[in-house]
Backbone as a printed PyTorch tensor [residue, N CA C, xyz], in Angstrom:
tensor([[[33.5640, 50.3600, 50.7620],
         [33.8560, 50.4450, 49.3520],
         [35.3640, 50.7090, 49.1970]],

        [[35.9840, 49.8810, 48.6490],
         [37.4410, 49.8020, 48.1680],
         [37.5200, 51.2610, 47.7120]],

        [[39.0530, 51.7080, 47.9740],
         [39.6510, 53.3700, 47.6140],
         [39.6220, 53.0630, 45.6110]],

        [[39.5200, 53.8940, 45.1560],
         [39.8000, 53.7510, 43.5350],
         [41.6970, 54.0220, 43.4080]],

        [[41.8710, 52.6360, 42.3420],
         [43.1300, 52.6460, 42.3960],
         [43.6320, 53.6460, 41.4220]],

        [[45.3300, 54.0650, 41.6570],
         [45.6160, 55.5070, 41.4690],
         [45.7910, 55.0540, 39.6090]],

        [[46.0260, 56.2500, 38.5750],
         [46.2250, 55.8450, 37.7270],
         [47.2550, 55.7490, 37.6570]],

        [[47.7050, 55.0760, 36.4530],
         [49.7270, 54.6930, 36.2290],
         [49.9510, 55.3560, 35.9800]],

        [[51.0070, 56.0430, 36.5210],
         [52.0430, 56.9480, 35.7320],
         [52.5010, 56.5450, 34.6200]],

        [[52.6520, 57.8740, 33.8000],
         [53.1180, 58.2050, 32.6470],
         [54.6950, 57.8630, 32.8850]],

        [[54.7910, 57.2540, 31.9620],
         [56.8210, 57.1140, 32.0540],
         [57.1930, 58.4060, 31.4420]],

        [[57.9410, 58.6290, 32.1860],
         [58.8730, 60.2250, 31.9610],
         [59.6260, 59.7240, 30.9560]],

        [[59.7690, 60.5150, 29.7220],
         [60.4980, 61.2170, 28.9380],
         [61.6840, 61.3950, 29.0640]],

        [[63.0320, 60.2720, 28.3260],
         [64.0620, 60.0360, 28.3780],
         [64.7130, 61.9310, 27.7250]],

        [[65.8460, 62.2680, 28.0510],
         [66.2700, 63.6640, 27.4540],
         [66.7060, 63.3860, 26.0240]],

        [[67.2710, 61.9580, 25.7660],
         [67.4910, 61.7510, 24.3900],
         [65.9380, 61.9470, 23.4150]],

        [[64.9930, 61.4390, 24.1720],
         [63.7580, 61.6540, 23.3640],
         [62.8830, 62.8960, 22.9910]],

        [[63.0750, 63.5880, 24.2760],
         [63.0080, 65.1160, 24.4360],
         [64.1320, 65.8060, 23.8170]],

        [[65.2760, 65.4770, 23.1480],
         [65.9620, 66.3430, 22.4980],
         [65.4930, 65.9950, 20.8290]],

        [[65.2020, 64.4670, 21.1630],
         [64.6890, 63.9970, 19.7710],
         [63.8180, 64.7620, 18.6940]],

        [[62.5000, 65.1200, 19.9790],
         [61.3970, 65.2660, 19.6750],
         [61.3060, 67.1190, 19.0700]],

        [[62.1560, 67.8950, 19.7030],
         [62.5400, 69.2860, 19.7560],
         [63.6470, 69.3070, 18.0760]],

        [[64.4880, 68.3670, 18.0770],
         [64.8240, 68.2830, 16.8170],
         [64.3650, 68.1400, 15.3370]],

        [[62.9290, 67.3390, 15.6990],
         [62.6160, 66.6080, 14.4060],
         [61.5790, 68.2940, 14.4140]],

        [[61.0790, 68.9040, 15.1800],
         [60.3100, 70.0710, 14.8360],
         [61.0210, 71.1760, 14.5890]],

        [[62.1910, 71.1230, 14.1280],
         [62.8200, 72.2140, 13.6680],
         [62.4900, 72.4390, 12.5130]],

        [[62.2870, 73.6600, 12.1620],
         [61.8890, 74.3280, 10.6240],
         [63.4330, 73.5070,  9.7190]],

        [[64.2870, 73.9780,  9.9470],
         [65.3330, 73.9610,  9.0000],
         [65.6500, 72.8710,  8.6950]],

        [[66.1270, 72.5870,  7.3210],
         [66.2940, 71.5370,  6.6960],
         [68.1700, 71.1910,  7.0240]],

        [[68.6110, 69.9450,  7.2200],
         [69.7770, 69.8050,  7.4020],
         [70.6520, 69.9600,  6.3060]],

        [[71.5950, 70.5360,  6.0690],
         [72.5750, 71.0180,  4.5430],
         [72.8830, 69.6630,  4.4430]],

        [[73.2380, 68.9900,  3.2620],
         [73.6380, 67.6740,  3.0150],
         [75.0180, 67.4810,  3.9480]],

        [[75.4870, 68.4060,  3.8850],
         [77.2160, 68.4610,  4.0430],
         [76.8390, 68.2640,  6.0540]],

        [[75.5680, 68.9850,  6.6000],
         [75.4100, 68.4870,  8.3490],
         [74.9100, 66.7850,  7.9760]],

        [[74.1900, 66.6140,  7.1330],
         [73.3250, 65.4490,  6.9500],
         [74.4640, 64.2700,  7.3610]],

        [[75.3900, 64.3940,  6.1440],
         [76.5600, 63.2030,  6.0280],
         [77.0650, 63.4480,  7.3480]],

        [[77.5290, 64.4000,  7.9590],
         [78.4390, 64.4170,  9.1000],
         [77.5530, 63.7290,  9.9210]],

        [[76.7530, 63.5500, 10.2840],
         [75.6340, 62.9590, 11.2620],
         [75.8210, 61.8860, 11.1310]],

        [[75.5970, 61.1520, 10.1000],
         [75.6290, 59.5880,  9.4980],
         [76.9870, 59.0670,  9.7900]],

        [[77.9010, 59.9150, 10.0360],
         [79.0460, 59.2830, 10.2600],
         [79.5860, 59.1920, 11.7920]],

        [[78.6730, 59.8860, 12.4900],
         [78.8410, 59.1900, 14.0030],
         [79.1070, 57.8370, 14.7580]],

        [[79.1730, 57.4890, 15.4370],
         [79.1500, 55.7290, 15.7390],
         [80.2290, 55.9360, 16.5670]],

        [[79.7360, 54.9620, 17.4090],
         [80.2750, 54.4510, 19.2050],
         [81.9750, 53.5550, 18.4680]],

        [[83.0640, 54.0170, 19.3910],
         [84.1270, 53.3210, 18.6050],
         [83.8370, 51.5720, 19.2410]],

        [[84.6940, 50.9450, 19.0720],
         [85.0380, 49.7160, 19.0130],
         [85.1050, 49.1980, 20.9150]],

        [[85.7330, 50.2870, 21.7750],
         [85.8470, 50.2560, 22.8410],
         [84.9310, 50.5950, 23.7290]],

        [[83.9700, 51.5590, 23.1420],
         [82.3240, 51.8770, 23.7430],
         [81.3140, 50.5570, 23.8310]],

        [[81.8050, 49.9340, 22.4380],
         [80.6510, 48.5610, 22.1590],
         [80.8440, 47.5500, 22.9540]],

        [[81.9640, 47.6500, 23.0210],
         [82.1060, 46.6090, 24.2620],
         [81.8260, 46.8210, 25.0640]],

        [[81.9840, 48.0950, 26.1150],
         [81.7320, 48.6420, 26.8560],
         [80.1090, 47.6590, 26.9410]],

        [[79.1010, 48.7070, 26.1030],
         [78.3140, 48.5860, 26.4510],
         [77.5930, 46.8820, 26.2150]],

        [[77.9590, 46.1570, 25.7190],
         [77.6410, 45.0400, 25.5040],
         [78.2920, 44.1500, 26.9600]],

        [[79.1220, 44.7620, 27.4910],
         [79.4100, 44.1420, 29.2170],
         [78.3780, 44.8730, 30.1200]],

        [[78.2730, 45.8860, 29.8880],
         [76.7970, 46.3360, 30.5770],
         [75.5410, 45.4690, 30.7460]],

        [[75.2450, 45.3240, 29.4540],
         [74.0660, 44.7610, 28.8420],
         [74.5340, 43.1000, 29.6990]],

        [[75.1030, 42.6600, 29.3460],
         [75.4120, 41.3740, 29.6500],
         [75.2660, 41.4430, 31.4780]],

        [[75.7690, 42.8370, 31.8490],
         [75.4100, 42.4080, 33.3130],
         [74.1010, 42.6250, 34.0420]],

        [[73.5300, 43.3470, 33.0420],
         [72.1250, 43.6870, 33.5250],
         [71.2250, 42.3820, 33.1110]],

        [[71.3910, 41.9240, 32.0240],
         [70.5220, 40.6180, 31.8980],
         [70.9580, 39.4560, 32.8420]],

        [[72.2460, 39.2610, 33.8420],
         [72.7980, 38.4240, 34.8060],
         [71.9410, 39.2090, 35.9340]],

        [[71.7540, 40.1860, 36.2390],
         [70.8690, 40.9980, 37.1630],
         [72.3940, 41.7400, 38.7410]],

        [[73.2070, 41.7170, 37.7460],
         [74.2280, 42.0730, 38.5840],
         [75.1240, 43.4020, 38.4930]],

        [[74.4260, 44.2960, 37.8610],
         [74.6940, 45.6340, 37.9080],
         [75.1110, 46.4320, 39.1830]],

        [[76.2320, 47.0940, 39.2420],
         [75.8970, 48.2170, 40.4990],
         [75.3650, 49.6950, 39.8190]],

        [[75.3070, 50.2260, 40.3150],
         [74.4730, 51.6810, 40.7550],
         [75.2880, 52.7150, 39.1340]],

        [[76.7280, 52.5510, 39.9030],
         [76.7090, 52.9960, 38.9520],
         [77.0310, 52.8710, 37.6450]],

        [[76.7510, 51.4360, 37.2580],
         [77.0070, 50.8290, 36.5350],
         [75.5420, 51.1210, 35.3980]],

        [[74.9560, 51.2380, 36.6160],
         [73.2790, 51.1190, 36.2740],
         [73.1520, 52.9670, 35.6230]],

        [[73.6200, 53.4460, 35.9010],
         [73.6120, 54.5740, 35.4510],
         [74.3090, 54.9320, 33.9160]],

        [[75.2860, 54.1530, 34.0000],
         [75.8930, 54.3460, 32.9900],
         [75.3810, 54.0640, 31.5960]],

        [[75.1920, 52.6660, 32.0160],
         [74.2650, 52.1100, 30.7390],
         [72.8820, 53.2910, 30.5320]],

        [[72.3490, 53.5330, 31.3460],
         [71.4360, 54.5190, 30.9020],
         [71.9840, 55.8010, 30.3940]],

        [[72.5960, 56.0610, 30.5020],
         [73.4820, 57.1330, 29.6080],
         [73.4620, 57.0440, 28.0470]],

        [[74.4350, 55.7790, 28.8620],
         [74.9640, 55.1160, 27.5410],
         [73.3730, 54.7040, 26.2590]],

        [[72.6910, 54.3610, 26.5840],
         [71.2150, 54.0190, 26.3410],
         [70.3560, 55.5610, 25.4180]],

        [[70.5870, 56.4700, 26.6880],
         [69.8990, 57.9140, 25.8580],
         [70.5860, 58.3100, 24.6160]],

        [[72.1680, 58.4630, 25.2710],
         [73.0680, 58.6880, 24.0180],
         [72.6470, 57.9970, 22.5650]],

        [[72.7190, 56.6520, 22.8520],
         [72.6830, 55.8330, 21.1700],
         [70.9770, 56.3900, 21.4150]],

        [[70.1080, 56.8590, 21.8990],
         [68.7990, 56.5220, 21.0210],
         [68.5940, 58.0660, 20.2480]],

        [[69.0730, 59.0590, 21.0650],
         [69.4220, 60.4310, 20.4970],
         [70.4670, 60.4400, 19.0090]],

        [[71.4070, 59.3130, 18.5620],
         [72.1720, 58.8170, 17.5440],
         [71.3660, 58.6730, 16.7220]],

        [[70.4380, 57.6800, 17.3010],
         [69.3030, 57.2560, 16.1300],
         [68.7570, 58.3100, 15.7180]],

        [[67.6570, 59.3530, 16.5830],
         [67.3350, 59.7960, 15.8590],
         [67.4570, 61.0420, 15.0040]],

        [[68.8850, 61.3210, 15.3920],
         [69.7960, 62.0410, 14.3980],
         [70.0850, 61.8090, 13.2520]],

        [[70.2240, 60.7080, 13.3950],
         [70.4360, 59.9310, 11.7360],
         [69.3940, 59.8360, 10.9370]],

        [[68.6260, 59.4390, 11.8210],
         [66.9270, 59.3750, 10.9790],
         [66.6190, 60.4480, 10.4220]],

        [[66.6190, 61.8030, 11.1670],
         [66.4430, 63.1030, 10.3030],
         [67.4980, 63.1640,  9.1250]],

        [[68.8450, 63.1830,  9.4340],
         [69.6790, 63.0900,  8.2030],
         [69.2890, 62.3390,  7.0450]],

        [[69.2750, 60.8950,  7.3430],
         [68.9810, 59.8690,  6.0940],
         [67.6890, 61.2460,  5.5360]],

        [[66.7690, 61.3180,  6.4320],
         [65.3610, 61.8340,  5.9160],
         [65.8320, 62.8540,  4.8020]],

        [[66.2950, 64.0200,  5.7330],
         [66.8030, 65.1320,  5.0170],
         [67.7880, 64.8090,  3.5110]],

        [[68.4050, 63.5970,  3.1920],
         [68.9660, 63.2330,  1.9950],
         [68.3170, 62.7860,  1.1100]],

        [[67.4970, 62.4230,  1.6190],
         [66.2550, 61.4350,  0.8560],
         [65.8870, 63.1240,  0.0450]],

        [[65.0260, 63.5800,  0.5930],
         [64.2420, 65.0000,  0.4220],
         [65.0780, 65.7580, -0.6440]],

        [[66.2350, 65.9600, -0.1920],
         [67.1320, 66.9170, -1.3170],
         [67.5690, 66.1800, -2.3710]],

        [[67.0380, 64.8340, -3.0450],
         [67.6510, 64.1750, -3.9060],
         [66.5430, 64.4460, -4.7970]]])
């Protein structure tokens, strides 16, 4: 009788998502004045590129290591952006 195959692992929990997730359960409401400052974050002009040569080398499949790292950085960072903003927009919405 064949061994029973193992179950899949759970994909681990990026820290941007785990900081995400610890954020959005905070009691406190964001002051408009943190709200806007949030919204006004954004990767400059020299990051985007950055990361759009990343991206471009990972879809060529020609990344090195630590190239490969970076972009994942780079990756947690903007998704932790997002959902910073998302609480903000939220939190403006709410106090209007």
């Amino acid at each position: 009788m064949p061994a029973a195959s193992p179950e899949p692992l759970l994909e681990r929990p990026s820290e941007a998502a785990l900081l995400g997730k610890l954020f959005d359960r905070s009691a406190a409401k964001l002051s408009p004045e943190t709200a806007s400052y949030f919204l006004t974050l954004s990767f400059t002009e020299d990051e985007v590129s950055r990361m759009n040569e990343l991206s471009d080398k990972a879809q060529l499949g020609v990344l090195t290591p630590p190239e490969s790292a970076e972009l994942d950085a780079i990756i947690h960072v903007a998704n932790f952006l997002a959902l910073v903003q998302s609480k903000a927009r939220r939190s403006l919405s709410a106090a209007q």
